[in-house]
C-alpha positions as CSV (number, residue, x, y, z in Angstrom):
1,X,57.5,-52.3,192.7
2,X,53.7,-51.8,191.1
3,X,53.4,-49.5,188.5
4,X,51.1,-46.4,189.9
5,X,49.9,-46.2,186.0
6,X,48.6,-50.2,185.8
7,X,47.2,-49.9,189.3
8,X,44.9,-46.6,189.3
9,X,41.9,-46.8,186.9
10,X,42.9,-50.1,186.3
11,X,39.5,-53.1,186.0
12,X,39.9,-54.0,189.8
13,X,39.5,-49.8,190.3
14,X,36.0,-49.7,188.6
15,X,35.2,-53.4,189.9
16,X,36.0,-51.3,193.8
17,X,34.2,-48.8,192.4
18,X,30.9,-50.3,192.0
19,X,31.5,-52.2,195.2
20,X,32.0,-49.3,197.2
21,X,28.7,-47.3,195.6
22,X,26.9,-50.6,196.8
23,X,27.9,-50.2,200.6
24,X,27.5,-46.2,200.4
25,X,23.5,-46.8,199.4
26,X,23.1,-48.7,202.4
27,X,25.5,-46.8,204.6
28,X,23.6,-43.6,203.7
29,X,19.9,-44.5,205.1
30,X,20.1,-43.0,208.4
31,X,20.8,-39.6,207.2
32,X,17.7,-39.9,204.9
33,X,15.2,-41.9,207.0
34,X,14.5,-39.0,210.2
35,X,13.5,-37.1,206.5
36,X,10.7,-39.3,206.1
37,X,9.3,-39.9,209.7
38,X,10.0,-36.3,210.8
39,X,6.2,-35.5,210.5
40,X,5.0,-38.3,211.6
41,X,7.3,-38.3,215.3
42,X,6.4,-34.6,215.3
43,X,2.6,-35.7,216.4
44,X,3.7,-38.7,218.3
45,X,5.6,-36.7,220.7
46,X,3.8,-33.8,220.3
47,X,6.3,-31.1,219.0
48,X,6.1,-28.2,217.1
49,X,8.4,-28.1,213.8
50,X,11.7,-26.6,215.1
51,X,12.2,-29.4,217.7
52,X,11.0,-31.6,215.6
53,X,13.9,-30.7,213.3
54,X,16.3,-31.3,215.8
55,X,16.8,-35.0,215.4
56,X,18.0,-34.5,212.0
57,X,20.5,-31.5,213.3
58,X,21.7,-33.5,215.4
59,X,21.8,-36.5,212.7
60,X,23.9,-34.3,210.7
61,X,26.1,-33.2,213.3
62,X,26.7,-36.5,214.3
63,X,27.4,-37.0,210.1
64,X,30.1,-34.0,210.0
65,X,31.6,-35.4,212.9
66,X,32.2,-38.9,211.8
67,X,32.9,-37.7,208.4
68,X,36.3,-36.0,209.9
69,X,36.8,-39.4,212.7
70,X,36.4,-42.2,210.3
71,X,38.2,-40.1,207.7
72,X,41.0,-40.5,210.4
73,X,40.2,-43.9,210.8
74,X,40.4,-44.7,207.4
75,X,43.7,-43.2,206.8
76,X,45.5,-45.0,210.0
77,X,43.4,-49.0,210.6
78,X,42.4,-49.1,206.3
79,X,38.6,-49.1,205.1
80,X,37.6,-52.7,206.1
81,X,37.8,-51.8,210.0
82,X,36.3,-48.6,209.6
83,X,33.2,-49.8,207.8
84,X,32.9,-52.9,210.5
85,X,32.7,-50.6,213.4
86,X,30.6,-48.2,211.9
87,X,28.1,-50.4,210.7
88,X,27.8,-52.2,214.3
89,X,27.2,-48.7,215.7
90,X,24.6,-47.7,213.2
91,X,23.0,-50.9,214.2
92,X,23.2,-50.3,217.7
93,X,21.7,-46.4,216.6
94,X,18.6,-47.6,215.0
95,X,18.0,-49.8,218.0
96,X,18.0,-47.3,220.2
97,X,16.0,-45.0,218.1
98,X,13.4,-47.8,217.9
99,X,13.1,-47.7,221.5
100,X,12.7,-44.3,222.0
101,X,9.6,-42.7,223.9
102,X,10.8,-38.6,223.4
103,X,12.0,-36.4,221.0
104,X,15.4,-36.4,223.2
105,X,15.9,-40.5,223.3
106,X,15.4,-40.1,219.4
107,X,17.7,-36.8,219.0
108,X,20.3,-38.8,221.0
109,X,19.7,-42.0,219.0
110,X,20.1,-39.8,215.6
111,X,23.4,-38.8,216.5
112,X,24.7,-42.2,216.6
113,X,23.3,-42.7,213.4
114,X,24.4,-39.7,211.9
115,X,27.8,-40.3,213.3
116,X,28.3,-43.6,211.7
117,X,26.7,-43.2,208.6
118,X,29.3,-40.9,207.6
119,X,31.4,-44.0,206.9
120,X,29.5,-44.3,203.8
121,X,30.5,-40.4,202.1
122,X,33.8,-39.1,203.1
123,X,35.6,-41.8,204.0
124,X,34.6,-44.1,200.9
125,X,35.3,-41.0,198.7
126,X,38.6,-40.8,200.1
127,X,39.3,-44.5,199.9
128,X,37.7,-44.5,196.0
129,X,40.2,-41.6,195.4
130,X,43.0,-43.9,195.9
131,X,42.9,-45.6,193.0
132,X,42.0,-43.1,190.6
133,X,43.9,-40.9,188.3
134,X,42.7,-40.1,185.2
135,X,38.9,-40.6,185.7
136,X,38.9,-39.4,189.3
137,X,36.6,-36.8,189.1
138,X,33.6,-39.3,187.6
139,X,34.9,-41.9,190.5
140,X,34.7,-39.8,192.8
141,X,31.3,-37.8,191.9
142,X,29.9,-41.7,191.3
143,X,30.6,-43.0,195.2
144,X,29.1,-39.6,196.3
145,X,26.0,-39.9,194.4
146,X,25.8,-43.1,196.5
147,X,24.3,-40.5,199.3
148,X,21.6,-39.4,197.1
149,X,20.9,-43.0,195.7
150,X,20.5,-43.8,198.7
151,X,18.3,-40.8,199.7
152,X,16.1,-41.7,196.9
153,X,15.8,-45.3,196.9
154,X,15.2,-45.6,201.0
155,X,12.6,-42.9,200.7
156,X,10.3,-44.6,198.4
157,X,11.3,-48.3,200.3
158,X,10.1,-47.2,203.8
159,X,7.1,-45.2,202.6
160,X,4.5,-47.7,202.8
161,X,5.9,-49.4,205.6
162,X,6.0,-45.9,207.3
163,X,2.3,-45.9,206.5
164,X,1.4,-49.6,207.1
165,X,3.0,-50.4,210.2
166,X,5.1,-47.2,211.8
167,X,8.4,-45.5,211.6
168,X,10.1,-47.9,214.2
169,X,9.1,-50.8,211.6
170,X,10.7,-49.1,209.3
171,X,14.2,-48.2,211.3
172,X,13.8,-52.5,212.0
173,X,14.5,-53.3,208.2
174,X,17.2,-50.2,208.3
175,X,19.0,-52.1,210.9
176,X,18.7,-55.5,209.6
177,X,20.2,-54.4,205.6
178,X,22.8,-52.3,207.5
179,X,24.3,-55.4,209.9
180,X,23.6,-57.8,207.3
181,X,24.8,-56.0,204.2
182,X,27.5,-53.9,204.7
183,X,29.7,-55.8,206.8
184,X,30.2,-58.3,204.6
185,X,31.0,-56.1,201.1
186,X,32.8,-54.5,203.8
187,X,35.2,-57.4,203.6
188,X,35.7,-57.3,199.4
189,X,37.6,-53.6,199.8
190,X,40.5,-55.8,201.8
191,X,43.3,-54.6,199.2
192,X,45.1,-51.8,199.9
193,X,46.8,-49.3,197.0
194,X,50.4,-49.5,196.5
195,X,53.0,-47.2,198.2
196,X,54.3,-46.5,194.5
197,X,50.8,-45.2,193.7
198,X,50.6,-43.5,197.1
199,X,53.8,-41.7,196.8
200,X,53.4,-40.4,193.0
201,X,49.9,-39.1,194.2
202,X,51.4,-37.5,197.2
203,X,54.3,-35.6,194.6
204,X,51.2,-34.3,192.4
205,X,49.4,-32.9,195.1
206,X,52.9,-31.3,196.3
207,X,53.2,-29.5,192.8
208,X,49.4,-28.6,192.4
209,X,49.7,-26.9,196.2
210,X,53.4,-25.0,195.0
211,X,51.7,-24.2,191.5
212,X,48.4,-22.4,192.9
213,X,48.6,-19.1,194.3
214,X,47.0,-19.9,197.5
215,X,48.9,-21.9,201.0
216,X,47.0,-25.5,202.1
217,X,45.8,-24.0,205.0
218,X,43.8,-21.0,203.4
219,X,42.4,-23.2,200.9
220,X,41.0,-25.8,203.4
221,X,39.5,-22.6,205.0
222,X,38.0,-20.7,201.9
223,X,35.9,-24.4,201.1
224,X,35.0,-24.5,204.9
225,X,33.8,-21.6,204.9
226,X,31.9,-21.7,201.7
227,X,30.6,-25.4,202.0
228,X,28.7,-24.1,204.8
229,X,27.2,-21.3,202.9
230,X,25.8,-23.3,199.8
231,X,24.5,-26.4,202.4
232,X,22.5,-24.0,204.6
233,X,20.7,-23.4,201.1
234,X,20.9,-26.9,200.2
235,X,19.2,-28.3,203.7
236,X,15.9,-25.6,202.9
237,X,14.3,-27.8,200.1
238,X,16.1,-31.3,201.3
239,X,15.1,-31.2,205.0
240,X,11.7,-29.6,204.9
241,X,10.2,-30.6,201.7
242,X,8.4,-33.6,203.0
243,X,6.4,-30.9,205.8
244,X,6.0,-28.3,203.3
245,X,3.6,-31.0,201.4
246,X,2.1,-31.8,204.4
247,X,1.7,-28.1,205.2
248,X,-0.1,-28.3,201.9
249,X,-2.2,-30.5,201.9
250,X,-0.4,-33.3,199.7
251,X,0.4,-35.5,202.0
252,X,3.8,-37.0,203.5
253,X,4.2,-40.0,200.5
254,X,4.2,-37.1,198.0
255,X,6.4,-35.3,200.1
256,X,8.7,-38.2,199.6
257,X,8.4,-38.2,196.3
258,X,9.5,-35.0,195.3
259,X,12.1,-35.9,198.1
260,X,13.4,-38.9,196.0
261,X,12.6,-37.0,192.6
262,X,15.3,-33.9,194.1
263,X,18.0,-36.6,194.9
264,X,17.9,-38.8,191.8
265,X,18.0,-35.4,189.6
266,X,21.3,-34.7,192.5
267,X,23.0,-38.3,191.6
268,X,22.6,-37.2,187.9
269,X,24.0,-33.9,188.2
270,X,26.8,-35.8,190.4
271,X,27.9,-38.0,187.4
272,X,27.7,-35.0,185.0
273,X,29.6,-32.6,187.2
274,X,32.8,-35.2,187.9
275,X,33.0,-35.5,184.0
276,X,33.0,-31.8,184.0
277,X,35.5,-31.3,186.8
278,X,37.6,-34.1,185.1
279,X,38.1,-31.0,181.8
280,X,37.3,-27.7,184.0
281,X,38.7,-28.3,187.6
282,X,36.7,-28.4,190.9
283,X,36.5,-24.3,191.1
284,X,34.7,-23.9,188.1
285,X,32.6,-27.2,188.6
286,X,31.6,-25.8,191.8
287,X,31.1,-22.0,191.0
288,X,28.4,-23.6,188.4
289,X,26.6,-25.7,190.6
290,X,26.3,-23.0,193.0
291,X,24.9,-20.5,190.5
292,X,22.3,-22.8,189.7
293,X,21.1,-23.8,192.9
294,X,20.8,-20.0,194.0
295,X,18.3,-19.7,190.7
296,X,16.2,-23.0,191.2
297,X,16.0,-21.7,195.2
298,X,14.4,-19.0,193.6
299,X,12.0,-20.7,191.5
300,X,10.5,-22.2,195.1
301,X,8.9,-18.8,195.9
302,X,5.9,-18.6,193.0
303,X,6.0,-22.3,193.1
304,X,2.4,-23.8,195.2
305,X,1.0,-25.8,193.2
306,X,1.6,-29.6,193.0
307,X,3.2,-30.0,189.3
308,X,5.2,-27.1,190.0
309,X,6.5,-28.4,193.2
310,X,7.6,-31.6,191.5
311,X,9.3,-29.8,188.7
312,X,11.1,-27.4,190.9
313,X,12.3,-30.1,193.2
314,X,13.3,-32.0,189.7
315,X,15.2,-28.9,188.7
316,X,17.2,-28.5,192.0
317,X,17.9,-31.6,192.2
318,X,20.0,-31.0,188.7
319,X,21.3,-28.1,189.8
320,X,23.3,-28.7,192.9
321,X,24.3,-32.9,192.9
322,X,27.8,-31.5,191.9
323,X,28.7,-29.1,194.3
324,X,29.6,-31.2,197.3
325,X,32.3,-33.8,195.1
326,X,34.0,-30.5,193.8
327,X,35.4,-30.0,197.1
328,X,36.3,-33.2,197.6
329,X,38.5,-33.2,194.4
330,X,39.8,-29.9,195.2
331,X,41.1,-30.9,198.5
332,X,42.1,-34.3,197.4
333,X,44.2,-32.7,194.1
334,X,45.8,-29.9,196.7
335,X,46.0,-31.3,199.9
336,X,48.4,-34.1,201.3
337,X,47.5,-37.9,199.3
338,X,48.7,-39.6,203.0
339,X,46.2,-37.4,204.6
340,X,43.1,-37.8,202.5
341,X,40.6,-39.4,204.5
342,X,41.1,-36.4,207.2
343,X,41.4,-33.3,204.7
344,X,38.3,-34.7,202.5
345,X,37.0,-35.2,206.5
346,X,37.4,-31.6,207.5
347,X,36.2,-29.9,204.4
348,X,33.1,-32.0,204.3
349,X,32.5,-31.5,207.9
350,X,32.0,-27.9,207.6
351,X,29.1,-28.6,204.5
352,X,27.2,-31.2,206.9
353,X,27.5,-28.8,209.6
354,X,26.1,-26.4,207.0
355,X,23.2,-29.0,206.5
356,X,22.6,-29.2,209.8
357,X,22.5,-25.3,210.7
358,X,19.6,-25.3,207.7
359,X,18.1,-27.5,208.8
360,X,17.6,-26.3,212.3
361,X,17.5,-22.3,210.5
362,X,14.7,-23.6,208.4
363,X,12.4,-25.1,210.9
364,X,13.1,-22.1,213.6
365,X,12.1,-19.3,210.3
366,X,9.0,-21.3,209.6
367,X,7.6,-21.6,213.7
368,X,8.5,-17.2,213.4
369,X,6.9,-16.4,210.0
370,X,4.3,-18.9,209.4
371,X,5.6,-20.2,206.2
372,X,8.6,-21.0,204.4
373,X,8.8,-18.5,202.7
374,X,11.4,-16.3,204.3
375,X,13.6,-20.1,204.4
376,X,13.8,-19.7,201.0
377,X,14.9,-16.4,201.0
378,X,17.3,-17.0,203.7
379,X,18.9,-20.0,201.7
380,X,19.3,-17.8,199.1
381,X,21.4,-15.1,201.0
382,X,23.7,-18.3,202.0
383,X,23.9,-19.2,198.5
384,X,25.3,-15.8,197.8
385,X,28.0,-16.0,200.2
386,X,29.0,-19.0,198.4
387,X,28.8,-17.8,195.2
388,X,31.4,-14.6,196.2
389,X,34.1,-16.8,197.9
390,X,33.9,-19.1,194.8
391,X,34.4,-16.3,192.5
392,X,37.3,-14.8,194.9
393,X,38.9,-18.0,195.1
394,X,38.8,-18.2,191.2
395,X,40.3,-14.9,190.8
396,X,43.3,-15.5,193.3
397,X,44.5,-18.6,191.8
398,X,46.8,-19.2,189.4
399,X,47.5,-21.5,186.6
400,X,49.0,-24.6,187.5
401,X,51.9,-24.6,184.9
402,X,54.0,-27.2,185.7
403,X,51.5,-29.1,187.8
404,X,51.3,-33.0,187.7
405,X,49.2,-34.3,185.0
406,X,46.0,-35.9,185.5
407,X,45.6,-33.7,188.5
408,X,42.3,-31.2,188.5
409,X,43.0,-28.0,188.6
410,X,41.8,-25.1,191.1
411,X,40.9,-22.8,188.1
């Protein structure tokens, strides 16, 4: 039988690791990419902003719900098939979306993409989470920041190309790195963890779930419930920053600058907050992410000018990277180990579909007031709503005691 202690955060773990955050940066690029050409197909097809935000709704909606299928499919036919089939139909999604000739043939072709994208977030955290133990909080913050990395690399990549020859030109190279890159790395995650290691993580979630103070069930809940609160704020800055540039006058390439400025400050924050989690448990990671997004959402209200703009997009970024992983490590260290690519699914379905309601929220505030103004103030109120379940859900619980060790805990 394999030791569970020579197996997790073993060489082959970190040598997954950086495998895994490889496939995520390409996996990732259809979330990002309607980002970049949003302006741009909002002229072609002659739109006005809220329905021209509807291809990335329905892109993260697509997102949330593959995040909770392929977590499924992870869990039952292993990581290999998953990423296979997904990266065919992400393929097939950019083809599509390169054919389209209305905002409706391009919503529709987004949701393919968003759908099987999602192999490269949930389900690879899930999968990473495996074979981690000790340093599971860093591994798993590390193959998340593989969303941003990717949100920040692509951004910059397709920007000139966007500008040269077109946003279908640029969905062309999307679908050729996706087919021709993923699927084969796909095929260098082929070994499976060991049922000793699976077992002795399934016994430390069972003591970390009897220890806290709170059932399975109303946990998964409470983070539903508050992952879409601090993602409607997330989505304000994320989604729209690119047309608030336009809006003023910079341009759409700054636009995606700031844009890829935000999400290498978020993959930064990502790696700080698992080595936080890793001494203060996901609760309290979380709790301070969310505090500091709701003050550098504030700091976009005097903010007009084009330094300040870059600055405060810098400082957001820093704020929030972390939040999303800490309810990945709170559901993987309290929930069922057999069940982890569905319960890390789930929870992260409900803060895509948070994403995706800002996004749409955002767009629909600005065509009302005139500005975005009021988007910030509504992500703000969201934020808040976070901020009081976290500090609920800190309350209720209760030391672990004699909880398994290596395990984060809730407070």
């Amino acid at each position: 039988m394999t030791d569970p202690t020579l197996e997790t955060d073993s060489p082959y773990a970190w040598g997954r690791l950086v495998m895994t955050l490889l496939v995520a940066l390409i996996a990732n690029a259809g979330m990002w990419s309607i980002i970049v050409i949003m302006p741009v197909v909002e002229v072609e097809f002659g739109t006005d902003r809220a329905a021209s935000s509807m291809p990335y709704t329905l892109t993260m909606i697509g997102f949330a719900v593959g995040n909770f299928a392929l977590g499924q499919a992870v869990d039952r036919f292993g990581v290999v098939r998953s990423l296979v089939l997904a990266a065919l139909a992400l393929t097939a999604g950019f083809g599509l979306a390169i054919l389209s000739t209305s905002m409706l043939m391009l919503s529709l072709a987004q949701l393919i993409i968003g759908l099987a994208s999602a192999v490269g977030f949930g389900p690879l955290i899930a999968d990473i989470s495996h074979w981690f133990v000790r340093k599971r909080g860093i591994a798993v913050a590390l193959v998340a920041s593989g969303n941003y990395l990717s949100g920040a690399f692509w951004p910059l990549v397709l920007a000139g190309v966007l500008e040269d020859s077109g946003w279908r030109a640029c969905y062309t190279i999307l679908a050729a790195a996706t087919f021709c890159g993923v699927i084969p790395m796909a095929f260098t995650l082929r070994r499976k963890v060991s049922e000793a290691s699976r077992d002795a993580a399934q016994a430390a979630s069972t003591l970390n779930a009897q220890s806290a103070g709170i059932s399975p069930r109303t946990l998964q809940i409470l983070l539903g419930a508050a992952g879409i609160g601090c993602c409607v704020a997330m989505s304000m800055p994320q989604v729209h920053i690119v047309a608030l540039c336009v809006d003023m006058g910079f341009g759409p390439a700054v636009g995606a600058e700031m844009l890829a400025l935000m999400l290498l400050g978020g993959a930064a924050s990502r790696v700080v907050s698992g080595l936080v989690a890793d001494q203060l448990g996901g609760v309290r990671t979380l709790l301070i992410g969310s505090i500091l997004q709701c003050v550098a959402l504030f700091l976009y209200l005097p903010a007009g000018g084009l330094v300040s703009l870059y600055v405060v997009s810098l400082v957001f970024g820093l704020s929030q990277g972390g939040i999303v992983p800490s309810y990945a490590l709170i559901v993987r260290e309290y929930l069922p180990a057999r069940e982890a690519g569905a319960r890390v699914g789930v929870v992260l379905m409900a803060t895509i579909l948070g994403m995706a309601l800002g996004g749409w929220m955002s767009g629909w505030i600005y065509d009302v007031s005139g500005s975005y103004q009021l988007a910030f103030v509504n992500g703000i109120v969201w934020n808040g709503f976070n901020i009081a379940l976290m500090i609920w859900l800190l309350l209720r619980s209760r030391p672990r005691g004699g909880a398994a060790t290596g395990a984060t805990a809730v407070t």
